[in-house]
ChimeraX commands (.cxc) that place a marker at each C-alpha (Angstrom):
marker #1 position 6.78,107.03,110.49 radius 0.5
marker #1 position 5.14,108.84,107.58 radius 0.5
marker #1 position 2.48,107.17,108.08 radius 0.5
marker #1 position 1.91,108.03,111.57 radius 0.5
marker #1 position 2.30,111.67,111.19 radius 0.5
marker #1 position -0.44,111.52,108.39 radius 0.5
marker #1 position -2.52,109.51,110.54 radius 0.5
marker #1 position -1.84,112.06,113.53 radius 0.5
marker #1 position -2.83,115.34,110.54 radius 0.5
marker #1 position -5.95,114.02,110.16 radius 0.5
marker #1 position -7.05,112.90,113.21 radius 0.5
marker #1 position -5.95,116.56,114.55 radius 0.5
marker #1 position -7.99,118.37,111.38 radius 0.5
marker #1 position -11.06,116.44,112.00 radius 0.5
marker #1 position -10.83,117.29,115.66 radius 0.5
marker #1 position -10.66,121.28,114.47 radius 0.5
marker #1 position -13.31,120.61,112.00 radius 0.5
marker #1 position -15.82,119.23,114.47 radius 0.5
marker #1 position -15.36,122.55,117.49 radius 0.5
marker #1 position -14.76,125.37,114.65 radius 0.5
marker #1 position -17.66,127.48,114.35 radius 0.5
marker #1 position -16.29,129.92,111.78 radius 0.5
marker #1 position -17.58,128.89,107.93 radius 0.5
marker #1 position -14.43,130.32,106.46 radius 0.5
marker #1 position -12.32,128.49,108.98 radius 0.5
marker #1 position -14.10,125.59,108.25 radius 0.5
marker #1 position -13.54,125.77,104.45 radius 0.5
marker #1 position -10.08,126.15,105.28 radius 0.5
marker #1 position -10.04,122.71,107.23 radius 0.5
marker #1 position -12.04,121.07,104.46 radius 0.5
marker #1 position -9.19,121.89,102.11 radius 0.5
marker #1 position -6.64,120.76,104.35 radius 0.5
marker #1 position -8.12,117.44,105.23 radius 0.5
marker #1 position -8.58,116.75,101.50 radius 0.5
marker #1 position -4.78,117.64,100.68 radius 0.5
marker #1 position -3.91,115.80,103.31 radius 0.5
marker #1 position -6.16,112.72,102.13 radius 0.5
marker #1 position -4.60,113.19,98.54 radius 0.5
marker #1 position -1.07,112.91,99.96 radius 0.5
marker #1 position -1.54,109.03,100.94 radius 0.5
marker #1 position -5.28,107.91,100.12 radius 0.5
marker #1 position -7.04,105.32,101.40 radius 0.5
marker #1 position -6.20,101.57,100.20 radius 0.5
marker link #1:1,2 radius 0.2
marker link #1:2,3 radius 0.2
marker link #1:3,4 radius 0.2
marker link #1:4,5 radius 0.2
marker link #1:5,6 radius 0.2
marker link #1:6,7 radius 0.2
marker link #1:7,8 radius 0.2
marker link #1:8,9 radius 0.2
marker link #1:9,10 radius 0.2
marker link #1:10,11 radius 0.2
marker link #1:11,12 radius 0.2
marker link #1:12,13 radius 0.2
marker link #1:13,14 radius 0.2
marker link #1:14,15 radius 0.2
marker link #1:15,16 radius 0.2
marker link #1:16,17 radius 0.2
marker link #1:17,18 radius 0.2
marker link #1:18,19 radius 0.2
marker link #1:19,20 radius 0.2
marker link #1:20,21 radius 0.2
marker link #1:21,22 radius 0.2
marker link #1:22,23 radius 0.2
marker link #1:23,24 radius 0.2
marker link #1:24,25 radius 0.2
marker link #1:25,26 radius 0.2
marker link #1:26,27 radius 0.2
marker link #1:27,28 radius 0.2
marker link #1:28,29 radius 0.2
marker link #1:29,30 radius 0.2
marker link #1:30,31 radius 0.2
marker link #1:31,32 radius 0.2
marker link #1:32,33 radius 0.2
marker link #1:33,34 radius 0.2
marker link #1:34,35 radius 0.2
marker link #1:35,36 radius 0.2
marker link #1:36,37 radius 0.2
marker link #1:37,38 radius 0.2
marker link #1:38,39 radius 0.2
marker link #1:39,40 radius 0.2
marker link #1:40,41 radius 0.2
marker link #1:41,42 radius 0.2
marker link #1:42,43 radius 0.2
view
């Protein structure tokens, strides 16, 4: 299950990455994304 809603994060951050305009917004997402990658990283 932990897995899932991980999976789910990212796939939702990349999907705000990709329409958000805003740079700061954007900076925010790129922090997320890589907090969220640190949490279970790729094998």
């Amino acid at each position: 299950m932990e897995k899932f809603v991980h999976r789910a994060n990212l796939d939702h951050l990349k999907r705000l990455l990709v329409d958000t305009k805003d740079d700061v917004q954007r900076r925010q997402i790129e922090k997320l994304i890589a907090e969220e990658e640190a949490k279970h990283p790729p094998k």
